[in-house]
C-alpha positions in Angstrom: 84.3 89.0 100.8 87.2 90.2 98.6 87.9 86.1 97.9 83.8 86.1 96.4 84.5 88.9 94.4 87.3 87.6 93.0 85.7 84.3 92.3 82.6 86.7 90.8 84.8 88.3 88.4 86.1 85.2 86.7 82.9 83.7 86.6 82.3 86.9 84.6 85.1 86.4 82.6 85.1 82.8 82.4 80.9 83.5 80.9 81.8 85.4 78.4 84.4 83.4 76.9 82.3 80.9 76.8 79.7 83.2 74.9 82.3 83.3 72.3 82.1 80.8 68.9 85.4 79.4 67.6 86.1 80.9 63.9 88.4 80.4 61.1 91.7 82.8 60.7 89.9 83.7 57.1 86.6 84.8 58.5 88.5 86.9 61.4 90.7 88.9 59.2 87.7 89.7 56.9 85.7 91.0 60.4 89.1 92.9 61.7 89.5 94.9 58.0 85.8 95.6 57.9 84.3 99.1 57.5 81.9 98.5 60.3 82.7 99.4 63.8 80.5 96.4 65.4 82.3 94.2 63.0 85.5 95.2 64.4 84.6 94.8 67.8 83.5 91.3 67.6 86.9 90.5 65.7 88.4 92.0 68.6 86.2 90.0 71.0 86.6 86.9 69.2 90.4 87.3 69.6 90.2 86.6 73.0 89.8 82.7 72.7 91.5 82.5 68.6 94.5 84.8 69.0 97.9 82.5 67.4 100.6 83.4 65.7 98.8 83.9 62.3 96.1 86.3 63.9 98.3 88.2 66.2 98.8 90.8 63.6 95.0 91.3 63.3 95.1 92.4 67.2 98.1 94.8 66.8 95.5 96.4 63.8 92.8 96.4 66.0 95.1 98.0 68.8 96.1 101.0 66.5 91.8 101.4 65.5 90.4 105.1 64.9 87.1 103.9 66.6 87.5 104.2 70.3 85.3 101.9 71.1 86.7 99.0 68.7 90.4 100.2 70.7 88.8 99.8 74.0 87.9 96.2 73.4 91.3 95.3 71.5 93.0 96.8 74.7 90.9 94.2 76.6 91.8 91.6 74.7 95.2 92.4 74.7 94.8 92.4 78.9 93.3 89.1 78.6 95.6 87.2 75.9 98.9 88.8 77.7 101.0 88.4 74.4 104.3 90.2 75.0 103.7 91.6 70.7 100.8 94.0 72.3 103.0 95.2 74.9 105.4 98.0 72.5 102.2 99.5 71.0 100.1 99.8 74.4 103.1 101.5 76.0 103.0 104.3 72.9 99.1 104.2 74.2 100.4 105.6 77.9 100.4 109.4 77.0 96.4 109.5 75.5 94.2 110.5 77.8 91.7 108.4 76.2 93.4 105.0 76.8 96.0 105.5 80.0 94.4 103.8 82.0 92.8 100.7 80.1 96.7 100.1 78.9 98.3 101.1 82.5 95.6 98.2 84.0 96.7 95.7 81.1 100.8 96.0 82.1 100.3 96.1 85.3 98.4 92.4 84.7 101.1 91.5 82.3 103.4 90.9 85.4 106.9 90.7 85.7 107.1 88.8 82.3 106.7 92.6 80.7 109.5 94.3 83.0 112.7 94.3 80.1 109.8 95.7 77.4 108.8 98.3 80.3 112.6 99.1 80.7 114.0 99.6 76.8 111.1 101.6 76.4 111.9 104.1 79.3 115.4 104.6 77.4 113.6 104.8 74.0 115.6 107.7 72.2 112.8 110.6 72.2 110.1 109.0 75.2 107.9 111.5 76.3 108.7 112.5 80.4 105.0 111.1 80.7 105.4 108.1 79.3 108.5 107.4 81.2 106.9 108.7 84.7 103.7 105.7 84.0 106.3 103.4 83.3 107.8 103.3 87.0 104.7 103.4 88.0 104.0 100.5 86.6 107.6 98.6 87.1 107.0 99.7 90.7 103.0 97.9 90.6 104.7 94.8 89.1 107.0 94.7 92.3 109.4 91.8 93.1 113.4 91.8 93.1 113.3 92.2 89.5 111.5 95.0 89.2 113.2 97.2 92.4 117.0 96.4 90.7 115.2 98.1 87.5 113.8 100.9 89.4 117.4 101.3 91.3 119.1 102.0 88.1 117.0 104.5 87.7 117.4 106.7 90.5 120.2 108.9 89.2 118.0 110.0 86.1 118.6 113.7 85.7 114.8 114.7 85.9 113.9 114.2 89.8 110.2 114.1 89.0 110.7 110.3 87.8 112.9 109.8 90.7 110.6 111.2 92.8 108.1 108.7 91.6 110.8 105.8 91.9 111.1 106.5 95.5 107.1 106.7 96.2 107.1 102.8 94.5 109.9 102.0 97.0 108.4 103.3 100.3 104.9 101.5 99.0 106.5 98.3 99.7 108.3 99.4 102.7 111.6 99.1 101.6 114.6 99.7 103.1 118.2 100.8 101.2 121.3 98.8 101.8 124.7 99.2 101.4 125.7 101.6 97.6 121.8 102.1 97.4 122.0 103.7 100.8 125.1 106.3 100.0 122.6 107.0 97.0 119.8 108.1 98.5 122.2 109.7 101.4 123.5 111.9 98.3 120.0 112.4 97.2 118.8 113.5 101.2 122.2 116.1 101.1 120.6 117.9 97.2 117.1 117.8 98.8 118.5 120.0 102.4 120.4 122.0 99.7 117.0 122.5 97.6 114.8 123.3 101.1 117.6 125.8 102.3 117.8 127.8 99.1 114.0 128.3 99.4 114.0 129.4 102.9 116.4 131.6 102.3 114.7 133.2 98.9 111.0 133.4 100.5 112.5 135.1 103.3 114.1 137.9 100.9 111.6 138.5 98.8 109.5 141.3 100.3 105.9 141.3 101.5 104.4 143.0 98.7 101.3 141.6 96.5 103.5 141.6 93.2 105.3 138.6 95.2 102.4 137.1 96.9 101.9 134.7 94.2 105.8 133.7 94.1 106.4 133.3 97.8 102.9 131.5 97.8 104.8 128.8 95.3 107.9 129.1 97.1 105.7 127.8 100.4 104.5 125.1 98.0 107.9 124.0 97.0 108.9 124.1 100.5 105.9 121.9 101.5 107.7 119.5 98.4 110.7 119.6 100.0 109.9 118.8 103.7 108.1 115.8 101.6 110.7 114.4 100.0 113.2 114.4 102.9 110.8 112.5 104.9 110.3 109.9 101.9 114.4 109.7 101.9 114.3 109.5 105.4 111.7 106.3 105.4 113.7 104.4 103.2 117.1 104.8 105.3 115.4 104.6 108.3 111.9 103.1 109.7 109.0 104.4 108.2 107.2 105.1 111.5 109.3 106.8 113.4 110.1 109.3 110.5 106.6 109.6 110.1 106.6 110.6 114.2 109.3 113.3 113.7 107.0 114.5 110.6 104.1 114.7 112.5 105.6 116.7 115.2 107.3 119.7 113.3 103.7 119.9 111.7 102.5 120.3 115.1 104.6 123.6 114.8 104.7 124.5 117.9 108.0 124.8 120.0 107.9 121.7 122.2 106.5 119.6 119.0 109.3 120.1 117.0 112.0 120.1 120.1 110.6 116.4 120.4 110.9 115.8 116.5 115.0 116.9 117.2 115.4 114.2 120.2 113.9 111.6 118.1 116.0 112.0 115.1 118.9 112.6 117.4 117.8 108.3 118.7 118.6 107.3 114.6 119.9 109.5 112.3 123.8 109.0 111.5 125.8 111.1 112.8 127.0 112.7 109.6 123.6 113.7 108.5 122.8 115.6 112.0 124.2 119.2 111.5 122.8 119.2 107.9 119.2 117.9 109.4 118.8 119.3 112.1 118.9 122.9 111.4 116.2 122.0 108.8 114.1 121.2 111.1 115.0 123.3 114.0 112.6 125.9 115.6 115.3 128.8 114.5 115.2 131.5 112.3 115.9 131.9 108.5 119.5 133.6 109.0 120.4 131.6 111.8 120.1 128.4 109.1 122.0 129.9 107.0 124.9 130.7 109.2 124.8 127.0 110.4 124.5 125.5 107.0 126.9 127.8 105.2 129.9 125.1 105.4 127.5 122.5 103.9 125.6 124.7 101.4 127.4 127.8 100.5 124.7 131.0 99.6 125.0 134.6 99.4 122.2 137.1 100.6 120.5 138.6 97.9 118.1 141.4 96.9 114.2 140.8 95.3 115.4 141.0 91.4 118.3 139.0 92.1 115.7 135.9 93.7 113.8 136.4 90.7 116.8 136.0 88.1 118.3 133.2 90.0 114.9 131.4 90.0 114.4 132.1 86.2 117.6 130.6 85.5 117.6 127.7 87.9 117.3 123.7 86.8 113.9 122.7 86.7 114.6 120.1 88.9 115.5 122.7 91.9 112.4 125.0 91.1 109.3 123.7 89.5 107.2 125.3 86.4 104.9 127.3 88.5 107.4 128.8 90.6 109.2 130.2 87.5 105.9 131.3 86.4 105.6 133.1 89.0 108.9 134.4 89.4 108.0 135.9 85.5 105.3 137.3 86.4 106.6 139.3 89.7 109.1 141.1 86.8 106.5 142.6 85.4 106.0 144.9 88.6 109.4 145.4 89.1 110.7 148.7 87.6 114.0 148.1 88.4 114.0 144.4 86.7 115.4 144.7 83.0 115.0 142.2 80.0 117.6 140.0 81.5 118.6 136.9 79.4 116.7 134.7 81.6 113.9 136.4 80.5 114.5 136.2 76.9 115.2 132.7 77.4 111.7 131.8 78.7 110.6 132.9 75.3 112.2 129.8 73.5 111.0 127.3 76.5 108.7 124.7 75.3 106.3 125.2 77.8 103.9 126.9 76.4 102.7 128.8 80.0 106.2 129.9 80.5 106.6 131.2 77.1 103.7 133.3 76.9 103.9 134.9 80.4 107.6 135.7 80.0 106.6 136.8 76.0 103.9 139.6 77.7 106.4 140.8 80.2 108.6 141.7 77.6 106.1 142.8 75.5 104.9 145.2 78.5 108.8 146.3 78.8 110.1 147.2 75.6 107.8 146.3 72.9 110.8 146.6 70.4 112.9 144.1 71.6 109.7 141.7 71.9 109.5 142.0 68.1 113.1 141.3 67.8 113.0 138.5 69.6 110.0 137.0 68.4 111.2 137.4 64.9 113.8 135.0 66.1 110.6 132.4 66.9 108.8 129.4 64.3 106.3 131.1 62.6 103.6 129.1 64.6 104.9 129.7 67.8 105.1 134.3 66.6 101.6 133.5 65.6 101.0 131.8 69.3 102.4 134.8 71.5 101.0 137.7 69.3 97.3 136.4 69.6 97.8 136.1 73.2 99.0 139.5 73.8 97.2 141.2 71.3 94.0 142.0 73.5 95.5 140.9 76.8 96.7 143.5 79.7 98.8 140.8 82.3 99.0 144.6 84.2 94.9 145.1 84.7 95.4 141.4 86.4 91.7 138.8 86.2 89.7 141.7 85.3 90.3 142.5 81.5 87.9 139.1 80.2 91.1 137.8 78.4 93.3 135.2 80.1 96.7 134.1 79.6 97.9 130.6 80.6 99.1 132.1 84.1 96.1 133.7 84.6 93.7 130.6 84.1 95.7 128.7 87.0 95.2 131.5 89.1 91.3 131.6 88.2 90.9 128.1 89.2 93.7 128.4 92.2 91.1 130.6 93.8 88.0 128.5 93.7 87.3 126.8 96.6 86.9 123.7 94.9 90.7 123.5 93.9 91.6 125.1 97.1 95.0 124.4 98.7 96.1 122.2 95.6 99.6 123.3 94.6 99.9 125.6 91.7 102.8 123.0 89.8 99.5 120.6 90.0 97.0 123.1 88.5 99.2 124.2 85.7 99.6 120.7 84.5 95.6 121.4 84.4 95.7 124.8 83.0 97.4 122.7 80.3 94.0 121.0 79.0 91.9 123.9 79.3 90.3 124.8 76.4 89.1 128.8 76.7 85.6 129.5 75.2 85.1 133.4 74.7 81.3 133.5 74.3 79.3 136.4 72.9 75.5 136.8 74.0 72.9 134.1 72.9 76.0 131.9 71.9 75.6 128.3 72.6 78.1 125.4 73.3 76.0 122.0 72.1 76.6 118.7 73.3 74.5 116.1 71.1 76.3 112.9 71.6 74.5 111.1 74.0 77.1 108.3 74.5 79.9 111.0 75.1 81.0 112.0 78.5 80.3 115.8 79.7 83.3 117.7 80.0 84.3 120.0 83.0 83.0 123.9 82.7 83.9 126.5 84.6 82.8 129.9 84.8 85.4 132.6 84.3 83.6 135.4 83.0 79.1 135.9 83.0 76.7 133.8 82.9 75.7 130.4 81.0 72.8 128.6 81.6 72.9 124.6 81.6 70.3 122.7 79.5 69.3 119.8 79.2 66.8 119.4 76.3 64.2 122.2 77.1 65.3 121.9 80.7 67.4 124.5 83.1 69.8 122.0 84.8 72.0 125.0 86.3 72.4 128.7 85.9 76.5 129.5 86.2 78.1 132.6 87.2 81.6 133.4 87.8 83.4 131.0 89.9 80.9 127.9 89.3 82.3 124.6 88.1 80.1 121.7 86.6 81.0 118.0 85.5 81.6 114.9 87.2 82.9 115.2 90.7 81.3 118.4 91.4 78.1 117.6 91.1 75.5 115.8 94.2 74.3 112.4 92.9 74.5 111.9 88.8 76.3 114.3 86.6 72.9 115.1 84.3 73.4 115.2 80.2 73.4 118.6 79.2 72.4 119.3 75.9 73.4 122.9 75.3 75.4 125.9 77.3 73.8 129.3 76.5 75.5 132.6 77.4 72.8 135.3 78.4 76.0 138.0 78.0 80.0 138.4 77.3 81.2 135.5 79.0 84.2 133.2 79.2 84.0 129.2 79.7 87.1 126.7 80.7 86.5 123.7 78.7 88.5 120.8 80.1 87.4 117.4 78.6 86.6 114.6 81.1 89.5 111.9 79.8 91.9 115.2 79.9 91.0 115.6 83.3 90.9 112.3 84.8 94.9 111.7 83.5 96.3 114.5 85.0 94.2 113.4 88.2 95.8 109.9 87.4 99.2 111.5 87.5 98.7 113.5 91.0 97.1 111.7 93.7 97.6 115.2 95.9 94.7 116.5 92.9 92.4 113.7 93.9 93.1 114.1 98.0 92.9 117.9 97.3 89.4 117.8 95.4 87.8 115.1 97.7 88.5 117.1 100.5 87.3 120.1 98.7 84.5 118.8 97.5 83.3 117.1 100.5 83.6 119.9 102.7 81.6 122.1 100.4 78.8 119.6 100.5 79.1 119.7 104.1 78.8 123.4 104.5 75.9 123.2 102.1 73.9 121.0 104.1 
């Protein structure tokens, strides 16, 4: 069947090339600089069978288009007519959400002849982290021996996520690590034990109050990160299924699961990796670890406001963005916890989350040192922090109608749509959001027919759905509407009407299908979600 597709799909291809009439360089360049957009789009198509070294340049034009459409058929072009020119500018296309994946498809066709253009642009001076992360994607996509000694040279970059990502295109293809590659990842298991024992450790001394619900709840999600990672190291040392049968029997969790999970690793682990592994794994408690690890991983007990400064001022490739969210936000309840210089340090981080949860804390603390430290800000980052804080009270938590960046992510974190999907994930979603505050009888309109319907979601009152004169769906707090979340087809709505105070999370549908493209745990997380919700309906 898949052989008939295949044969389909050129046919398809092979039609519409056929479709296409043979025209003079002249008359192409006069269609590719014209004002009209269908005009363009037939330059673009026509490039498919007249593209030569004198109309090349017309393509890269048509490549770098305003018009979205007229872009979406160059970039189709470009897949077809594989000319290694196109390949520099559809890279810079990787970090829109509107083209990702149109370009991502088209160098992944490209093959391995695109691999050393994929490679200087991941060490282009300045690439984007997202950019770099859909490049080993792709390298790893392409495959072949070419491509693996280019991912290999790669896994000692200092940010782990690419790394991370390196290593999930490895285990895809089931490979296993030989000789220097294997003392690599070897070095790489010993951080990740490190990493998994420092987290015990700090969820365990952090007390069981709600101010640090939220951080040991993203302490549990690092953990689960952690545990995931060893097993990925351990699959590509090792064979995959039998790490995969130790995995499945610590998460059995009970004692004779994971005393079977020992005995296993004990048949093919080396030896030198035993006393570190196993009391990982081991049914013991969290001192008793430490005790056994201390030679291997040196740590000192420490009290709640200690955890939270150590966390604050930790790489980010030991403890993730939500985590020191989190950690940020505990401080606020701690009376104890002074303006440390972690703190203040949060307010110059680039993350915009981080700096305006750590920016209210310190407002909520000392609201003279916040001015003299946000004197010390750009202008349009002062401007930033002071609107945010201005009507917002972090203290009175989800109920004061105004939300901060942390607060949106733990909004959606408690819908049961997004339920169980880790907080790192959500924040990178939190990111898109666009908040709508919404007085009564105000109206959000959506009049192009041909543009998708973003994702809305309730945060505060009620809007009703419409679509022309017709109620599609009354929302209250908590209700979520786009594509994915609805039964059968998403309908067009028109118009969003608030019938009172209410606030609306706007995230637009190309926003939200490229983070989903960049977290396939989003995608397991909201099909499982989803489905089960549809279930429970019926």
């Amino acid at each position: 069947e898949s052989e008939i597709a295949g044969l389909a799909r050129q046919a398809v291809g092979a039609a519409e090339d056929s479709d296409l009439l043979s025209i003079s360089a002249d008359k192409l360049m006069k269609l590719g600089k014209s004002i009209k957009q269908s005009d363009r789009v037939l330059a673009a198509k026509l490039l498919r069978k007249a593209v030569s070294q004198r109309t090349i340049f017309i393509l890269l034009e048509l490549l770098r288009d305003a018009d979205p459409k007229v872009r979406n058929e160059a970039i189709l072009t470009a897949r077809k007519v594989k000319r290694p020119e196109t390949w520099p500018v559809m890279i810079d296309m990787l970090v829109s959400p509107l083209y990702s994946n149109q370009v991502t498809a088209a160098l992944k066709e490209s093959g391995a002849a695109a691999l050393p253009v994929l490679d200087s642009a991941f060490y282009k001076s300045g690439q984007s982290d997202q950019v770099m992360l859909k490049i080993v994607q792709i390298i790893g996509h392409i495959g072949g021996a070419e491509a693996w000694q280019l991912l290999w040279k790669k896994s000692d970059y200092p940010d782990k996520r690419i790394v991370k990502q390196i290593f999930y295109s490895l285990r895809h293809t089931n490979y296993a690590a030989k000789g220097r590659e294997r003392n690599q990842v070897m070095d790489l298991l010993d951080t990740e034990i490190g990493k998994t024992l420092w987290n015990l450790c700090a969820q365990d001394e952090l007390p069981n109050e709600p101010h640090f619900a939220y951080l040991k709840a993203a302490l549990r999600e690092e953990l689960r990160d952690n545990y995931d990672q060893m097993a990925l190291l351990l699959s590509i040392l090792y064979d995959p299924q039998s790490v995969q049968l130790v995995r499945e029997n610590v998460e059995t969790g009970t004692t004779d699961g994971i005393a079977y999970a020992l005995e296993l690793l004990d048949l093919f682990v080396d030896q030198e990796l035993k006393p570190k592994l196993f009391p990982i794994y081991d049914d013991i408690t969290i001192s008793d670890r430490m005790d056994r690890l201390q030679v291997y991983f040196p740590r000192e007990r420490y009290n709640p406001v200690q955890v939270v400064n150590y966390i604050l001022n930790r790489d980010f490739n030991l403890n993730n963005r939500w985590t020191k969210m989190c950690a940020v936000y505990s401080s606020a309840f701690i009376p104890e916890f002074r303006i440390s210089r972690g703190l203040i340090g949060q307010m110059f981080n680039p993350d915009r989350l981080l700096q305006e949860t750590a920016a209210w804390v310190i407002y909520n603390k000392d609201k003279a040192q916040y001015r003299v430290v946000s004197d010390r800000l750009p202008l349009r980052d002062k401007k930033f922090l002071d609107s945010a804080i201005e009507s917002n009270q972090l203290l009175d938590g989800l109920d004061d109608g105004f939300f901060l960046g942390i607060e949106m992510v733990m909004f959606i974190k408690s819908l049961p749509v997004f339920d169980g999907i880790p907080g790192s994930i959500l924040s990178d979603l939190a990111d898109k959001i666009i908040p709508l505050d919404l007085k009564p009888k105000d109206k959000i309109l959506f009049n192009n027919p041909d543009e998708s319907r973003p994702i809305l979601i309730v945060a505060l009152g009620n809007v009703t759905l419409r679509e022309g004169s017709q109620v599609v769906q009354v929302m209250t707090k908590g209700s979520v509407f786009g594509d994915l979340f609805q039964e059968g087809p998403t309908a067009q709505i028109t118009e969003a009407e608030a019938s009172e105070r209410s606030v609306v999370f706007r995230i637009n549908l190309a926003d939200f299908y490229f983070v989903m493209a960049k977290h396939h745990e989003l995608v397991q997380g909201l099909v499982r979600n989803v489905t089960s919700t549809k279930k429970a309906e019926a």
